[in-house]
N, C-alpha and C positions, 0 to 999 in steps of 0.2 A: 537679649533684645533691648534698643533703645529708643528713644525717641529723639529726632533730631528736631526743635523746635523752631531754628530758621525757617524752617517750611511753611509753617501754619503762623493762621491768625484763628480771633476769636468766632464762633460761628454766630453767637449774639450780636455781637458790638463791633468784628473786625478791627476788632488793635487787637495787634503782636500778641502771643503765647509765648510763655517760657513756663521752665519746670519752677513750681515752685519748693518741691520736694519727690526726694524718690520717685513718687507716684501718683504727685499731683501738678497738675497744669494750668495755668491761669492766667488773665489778662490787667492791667491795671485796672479796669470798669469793676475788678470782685469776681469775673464770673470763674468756675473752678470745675477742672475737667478730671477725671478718675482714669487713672492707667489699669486696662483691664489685667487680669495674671498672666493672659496670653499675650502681652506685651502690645499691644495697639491701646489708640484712643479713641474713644467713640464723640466725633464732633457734630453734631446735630443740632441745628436750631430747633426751637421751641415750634415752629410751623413745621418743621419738616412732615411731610408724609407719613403715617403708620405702614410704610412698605418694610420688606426685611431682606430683599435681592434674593439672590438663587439659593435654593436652599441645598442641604448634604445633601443629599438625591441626583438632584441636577449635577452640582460640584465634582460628585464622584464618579460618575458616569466620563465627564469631560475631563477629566483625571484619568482615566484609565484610558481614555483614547489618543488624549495628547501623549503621553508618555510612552504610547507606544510607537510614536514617530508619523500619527497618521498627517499631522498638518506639519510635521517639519520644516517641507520648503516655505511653508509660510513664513515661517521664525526665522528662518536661513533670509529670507528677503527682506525682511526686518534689521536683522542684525546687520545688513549688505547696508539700507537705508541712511540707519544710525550712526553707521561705522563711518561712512562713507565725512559725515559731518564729524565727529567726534576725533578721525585724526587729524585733525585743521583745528582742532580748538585742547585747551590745557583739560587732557583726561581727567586727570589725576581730581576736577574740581565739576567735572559734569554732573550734572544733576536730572535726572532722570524721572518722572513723575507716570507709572501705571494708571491711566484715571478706567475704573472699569478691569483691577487685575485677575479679578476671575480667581484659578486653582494657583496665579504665580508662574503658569509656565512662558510665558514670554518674557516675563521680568528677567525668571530663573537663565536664560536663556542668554539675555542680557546681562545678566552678571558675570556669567562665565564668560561670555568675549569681552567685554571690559572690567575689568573686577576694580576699577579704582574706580567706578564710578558710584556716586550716593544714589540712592534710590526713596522712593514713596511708594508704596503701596495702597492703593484706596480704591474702597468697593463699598454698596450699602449693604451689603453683607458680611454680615460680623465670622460668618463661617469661614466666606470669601480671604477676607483678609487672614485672620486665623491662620488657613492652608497655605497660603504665599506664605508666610511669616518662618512657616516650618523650614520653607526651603530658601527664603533668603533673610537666616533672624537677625543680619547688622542692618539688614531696610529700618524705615518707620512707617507705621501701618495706621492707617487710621481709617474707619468707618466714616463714610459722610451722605450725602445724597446729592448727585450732581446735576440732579436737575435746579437745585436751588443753588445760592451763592455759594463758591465754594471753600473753604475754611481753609486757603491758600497764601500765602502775601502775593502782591503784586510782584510780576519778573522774575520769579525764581525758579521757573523752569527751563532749562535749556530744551530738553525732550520731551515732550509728552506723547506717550501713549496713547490710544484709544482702542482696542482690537474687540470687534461687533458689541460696542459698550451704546450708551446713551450720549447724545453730545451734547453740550452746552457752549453753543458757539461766543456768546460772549464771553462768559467766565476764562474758560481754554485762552482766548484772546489775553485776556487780562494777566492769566497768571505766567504768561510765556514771556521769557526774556527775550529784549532786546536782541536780533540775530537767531534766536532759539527755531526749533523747528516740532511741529505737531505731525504724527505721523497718524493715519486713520485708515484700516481697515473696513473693508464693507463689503457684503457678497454681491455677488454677481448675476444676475437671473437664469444661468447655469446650474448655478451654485448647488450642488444635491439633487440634482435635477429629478434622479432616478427614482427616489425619494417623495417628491414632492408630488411628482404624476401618480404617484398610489394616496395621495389624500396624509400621507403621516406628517409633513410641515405644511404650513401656509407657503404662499409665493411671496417670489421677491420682485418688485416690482422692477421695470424695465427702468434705466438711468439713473440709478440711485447714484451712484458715481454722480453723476452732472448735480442733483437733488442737493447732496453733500457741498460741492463747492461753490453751489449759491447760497446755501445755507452759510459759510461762515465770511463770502467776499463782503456783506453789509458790517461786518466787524473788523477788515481790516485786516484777515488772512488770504494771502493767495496763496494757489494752487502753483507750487513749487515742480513737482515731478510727480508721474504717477506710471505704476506699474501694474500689471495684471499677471498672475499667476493661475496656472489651471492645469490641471493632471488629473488622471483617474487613479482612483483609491478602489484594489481590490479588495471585497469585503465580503465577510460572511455573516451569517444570521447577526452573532449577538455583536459583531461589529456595528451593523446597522441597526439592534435597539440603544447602541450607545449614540450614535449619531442621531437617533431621535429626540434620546432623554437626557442630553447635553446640554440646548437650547432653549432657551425662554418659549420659541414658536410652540413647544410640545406640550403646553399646557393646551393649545388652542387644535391641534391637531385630532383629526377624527380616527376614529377603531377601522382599521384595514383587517377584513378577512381574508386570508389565503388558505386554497385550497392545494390539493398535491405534490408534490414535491418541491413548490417553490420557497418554504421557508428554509429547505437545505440549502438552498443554491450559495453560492460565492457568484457577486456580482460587480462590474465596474460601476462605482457611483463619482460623477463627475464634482471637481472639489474645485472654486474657481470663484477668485475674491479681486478686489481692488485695491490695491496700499499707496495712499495719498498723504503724500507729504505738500505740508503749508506752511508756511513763514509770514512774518509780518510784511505791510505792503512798501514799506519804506526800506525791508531787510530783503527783498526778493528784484529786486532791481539795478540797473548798473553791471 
């Protein structure tokens, strides 16, 4: 595992990062960052939050459901997205930035259909990061908190990621390159539907879609393309306490009692998100 320092700035001071040995990191200002053993750096300003993002529990659970193909076509429409920009531009030099990677499987995913391209990984989950790192360890991984500035340079992302993360429409702006393109997942008020009428997630509000690309047009991103995906996922019991105990909602979600035979049942539960691609407003024109 390494770190690729082009990526990052100082999360104090924002001047440039480089190595200044094996396993330290630092900016001319003195400040000095620790390369954890599992290969990431944890960038944190001093205000940051005492948050600590998903924890094993959650991680694992979303691990075991991705991996088993449940949200594929998601990834597949991603990669289609991605792909679609990446062979029009020099692969071999794309730079790719997961903001919000989770367990790594969309990264992972990305990797394999472009393997020349560099990659980032960043979650404020030190677990988070960790678990992607396992699966793609020539990434650079680094812990941050993306609702605060983020410990990025300016322009050095060609792609950025976002899939059901947190956004920070100015920062995302900031650190996208020139022609680069932000791709952003979000559910759909479908979304789990089956699910959500039994009380075990909160709702998704109707036009989060539209919510999202007002959110980031005051910065300077438009809304490039947008696709909707939706299919039903057959699913049985412990299917569905994975699909509860996946997502942040489940912290907030209420105790459903079931009686009779409906905790055996295999049910369709409707799976149905947005994936919106932005570019800058000067790069989406003509």
């Amino acid at each position: 595992m390494s770190i690729d320092s082009a990526w990052l700035r100082c999360p104090n001071c924002s001047r440039d990062l480089a190595a200044i040995d094996e396993r330290v990191y630092g900016c001319p200002s003195g400040h000095r960052f620790d390369r954890a053993k599992h290969g990431y750096l944890t960038l944190l300003s001093p205000r940051a939050p005492r948050t600590v993002g998903d924890d094993r529990e959650m991680l694992a659970a979303r691990a075991s459901l991705l991996d088993g193909g449940a949200y594929s076509p998601i990834s597949d429409a991603l990669i289609e997205a991605i792909g679609n920009d990446a062979t029009a531009s020099n692969v071999a030099s794309l730079r790719i930035a997961d903001l919000a990677c989770g367990t790594g499987y969309y990264s992972g995913a990305l990797a394999r259909s472009i393997p020349d391209a560099r990659l980032l990984l960043a979650d404020r989950s030190p677990d988070a990061v960790r678990m992607s790192l396992r699966s793609i360890p020539e990434a650079t991984g680094v812990v941050l908190d993306l609702w605060s500035p983020l410990p990025i340079r300016d322009g050095v992302v060609d792609v950025a990621l976002n899939v059901f993360g947190p956004r920070n429409p100015a920062e995302f702006a900031r650190v996208l390159a020139p022609g680069g393109r932000l791709v952003v997942v979000v559910p759909r008020p479908g979304h789990l539907a089956e699910l959500r009428r039994d009380g075990q997630l909160l709702d998704v509000p109707a036009g989060k879609a539209e919510q999202v690309v007002k959110q980031f047009a005051p910065h300077g991103l438009d809304l490039i393309a947008s696709t909707t995906i939706e299919y039903a996922l057959r699913t049985d019991p412990p299917m569905r306490r994975l699909l509860v105990g996946m997502g942040p909602s489940a912290r907030h979600a209420t105790t459903v009692t079931t009686t009779g035979t409906e905790p055996e049942q295999s049910i369709d539960v409707t799976i149905s998100v947005d994936i919106l691609v932005f570019g800058h407003a000067t790069a989406s024109t003509g």
